[in-house]
N, C-alpha and C positions, 0 to 999 in steps of 0.2 A: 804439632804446635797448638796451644790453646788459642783459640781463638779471644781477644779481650770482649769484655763487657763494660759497657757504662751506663750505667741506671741513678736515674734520677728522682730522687727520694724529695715528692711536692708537700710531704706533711699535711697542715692546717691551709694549705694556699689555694689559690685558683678555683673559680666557682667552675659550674659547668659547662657554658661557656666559653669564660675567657680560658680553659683547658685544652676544649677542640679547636679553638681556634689556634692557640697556639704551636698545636704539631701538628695542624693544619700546614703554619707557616713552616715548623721543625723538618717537616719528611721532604722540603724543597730544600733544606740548607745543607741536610747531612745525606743525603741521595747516594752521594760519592763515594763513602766510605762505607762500603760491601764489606771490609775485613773487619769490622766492628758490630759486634752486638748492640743496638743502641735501643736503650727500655726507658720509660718512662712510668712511674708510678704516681697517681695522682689519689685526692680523694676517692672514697669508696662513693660518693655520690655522684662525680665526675664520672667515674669508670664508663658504664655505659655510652658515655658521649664520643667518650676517647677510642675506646676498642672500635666504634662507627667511623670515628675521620681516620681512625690509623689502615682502617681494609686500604690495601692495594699497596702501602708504603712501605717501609724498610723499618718501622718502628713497630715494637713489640711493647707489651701493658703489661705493668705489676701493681697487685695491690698490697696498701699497706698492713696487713695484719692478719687473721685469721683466727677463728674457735677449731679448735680440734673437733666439735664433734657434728656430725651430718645435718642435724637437726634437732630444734629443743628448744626450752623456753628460759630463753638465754639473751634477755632484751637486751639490744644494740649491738649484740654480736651478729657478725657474717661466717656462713658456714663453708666449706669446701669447696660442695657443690654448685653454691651458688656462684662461685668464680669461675666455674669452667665454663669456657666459650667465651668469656672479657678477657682475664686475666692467664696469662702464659708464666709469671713467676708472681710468689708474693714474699715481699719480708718478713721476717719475725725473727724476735731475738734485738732488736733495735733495745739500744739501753734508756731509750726514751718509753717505752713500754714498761719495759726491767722497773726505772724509776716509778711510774705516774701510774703506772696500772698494774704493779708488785706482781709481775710475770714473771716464772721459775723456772732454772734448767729443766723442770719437769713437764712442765708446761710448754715450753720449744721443747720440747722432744715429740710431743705428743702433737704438736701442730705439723710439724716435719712429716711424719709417719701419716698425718692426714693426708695433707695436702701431694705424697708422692702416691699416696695410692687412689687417688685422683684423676693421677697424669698433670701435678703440679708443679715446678717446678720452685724448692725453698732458697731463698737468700739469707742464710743464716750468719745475725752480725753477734760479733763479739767483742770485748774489749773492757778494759782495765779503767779506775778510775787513778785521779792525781796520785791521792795517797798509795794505791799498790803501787802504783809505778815509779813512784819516790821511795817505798820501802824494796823495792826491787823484787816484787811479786808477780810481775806481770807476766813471764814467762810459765807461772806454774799457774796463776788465776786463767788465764786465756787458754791452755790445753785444757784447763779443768772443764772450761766452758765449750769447749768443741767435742772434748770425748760424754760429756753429759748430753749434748744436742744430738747426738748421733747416735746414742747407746740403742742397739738390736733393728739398726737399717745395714741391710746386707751391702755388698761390693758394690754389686749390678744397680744398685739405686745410686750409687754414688756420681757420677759423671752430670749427674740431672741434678745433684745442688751445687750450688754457690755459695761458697764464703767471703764474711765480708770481716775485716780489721780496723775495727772504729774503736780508737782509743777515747775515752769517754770524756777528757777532758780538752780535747781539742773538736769537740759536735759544736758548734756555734759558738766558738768561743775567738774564733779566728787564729789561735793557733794550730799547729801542726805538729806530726810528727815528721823526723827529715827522711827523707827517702832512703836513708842507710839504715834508720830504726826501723822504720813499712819494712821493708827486704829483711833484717833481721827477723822480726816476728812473725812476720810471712811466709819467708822462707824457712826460719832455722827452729819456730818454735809452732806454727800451725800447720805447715806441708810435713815436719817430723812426726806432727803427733799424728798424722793423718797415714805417712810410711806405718809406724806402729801397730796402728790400727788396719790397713788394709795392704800392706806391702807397697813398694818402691812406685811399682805401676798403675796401681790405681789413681795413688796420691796424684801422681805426675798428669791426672788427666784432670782433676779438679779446680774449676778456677777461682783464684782467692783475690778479693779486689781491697782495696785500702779506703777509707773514708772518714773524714775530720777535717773539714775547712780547705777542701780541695777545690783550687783554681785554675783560672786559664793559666796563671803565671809558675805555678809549681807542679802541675799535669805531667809535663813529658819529663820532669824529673822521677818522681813515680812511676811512672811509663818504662825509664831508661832500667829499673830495676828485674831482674830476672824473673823471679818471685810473682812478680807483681802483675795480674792479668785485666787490670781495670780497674774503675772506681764505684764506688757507691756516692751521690752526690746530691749534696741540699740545697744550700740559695743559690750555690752558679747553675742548677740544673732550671731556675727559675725566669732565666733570661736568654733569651733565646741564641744574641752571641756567644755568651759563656761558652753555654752548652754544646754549640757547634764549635766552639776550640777548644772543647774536651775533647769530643770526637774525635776533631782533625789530629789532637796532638799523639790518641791513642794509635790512628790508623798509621802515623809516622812511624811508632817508634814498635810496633806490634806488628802491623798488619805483613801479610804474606801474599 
């Protein structure tokens, strides 16, 4: 059984402080739930504070982005290396990049391949905006965008990433997809293209989480779906009850 992950995606938020302090308070509320992966991704300035208050806790650190290459002069970029020993996963592929920073399936490919031969662990997001999904493209835009993130990382690397299904129009927009669309595309068009690509049993070990305006109040819906191993999450990962009735509601409907 996969174990769920919920990663909490802090964007432009929380200085370095008010960071640690908060999963400071975080690693006392969600203690209980051992059968949940719980990450927290904060600023790249924060990081350092966070990976400090999280020693000893049940929280693990992702940062938000990554250069593919080792080292270079590549001002304001953060390299691989410089992540190991903070950061345990980082995302890339966030359509908020895609958009603002015209970052290319080539470009998550090559961060990917970074960051695993690192000992990184990638959260690679994907997803569709309004228009493909009103033109009814999304099935063929979103495997396009997994088999291009992935092209020439072998099996054995596979189980060390994470996918995420962020439909692009539902990122801060407060809508959603419903939990029968998340399970559709999760299951029938991103775990198929993943069979395709590495067989029945690989696929079956890699966990794909959903995220778009996920809350406390629609969690264990997404949760309740098979497909469904977790979320990727942004303003409710910002508050600290949210957060903790993400958790709770994953370890309810997941945990083993």
């Amino acid at each position: 059984m996969r174990t769920p992950i919920v990663a909490g995606n802090w964007k432009m938020y929380k200085t370095n402080s008010e960071a640690a302090s908060f999963v400071r308070e975080l690693a006392l509320r969600i203690a209980a739930y051992s059968n949940v992966e719980r990450v927290v991704c904060p600023p790249f300035v924060a990081l350092a504070g966070v990976a400090e208050a999280v020693v000893g806790t049940p929280i693990k650190v992702g940062a938000q982005n990554v250069h593919w290459e080792d080292q270079g002069a590549y001002t304001s970029q953060i390299a691989p290396p410089m992540l190991v020993g903070l950061a345990e996963y980082v995302i890339i592929g966030h359509s908020e990049c895609r958009a603002y920073l015209g970052e290319t399936d080539e470009m998550i490919n090559r961060k990917a391949k970074a960051l695993l031969a690192h000992g990184l662990k990638p959260i690679i997001a994907v997803g569709e905006s309004l228009a493909q999904n009103d033109a009814g493209d999304t099935d063929a835009f979103v495997s396009g965008q997994v088999r291009a993130a992935l092209q020439g990382i072998d099996s054995q690397s596979m189980p060390s990433i994470v996918l995420a299904y962020e439909p692009i129009w539902a990122i801060g927009t407060g809508k959603s997809a419903s939990s029968a669309v998340a399970q559709q595309i999760i299951g029938g068009t991103i775990r198929k293209t993943l069979e395709e690509l590495y067989g029945v049993q690989v696929a079956d070990l890699v966990r794909i989480q959903y995220g778009g305006s996920v809350k406390p109040d629609n969690m264990a819906d997404y949760m309740s779906q098979p497909d469904v191993d977790g979320a990727l999450v942004g303003g409710a990962s910002l508050k600290l009850d949210d957060f903790t009735k993400l958790v709770e509601a994953a370890s309810r409907a997941k945990g083993s």
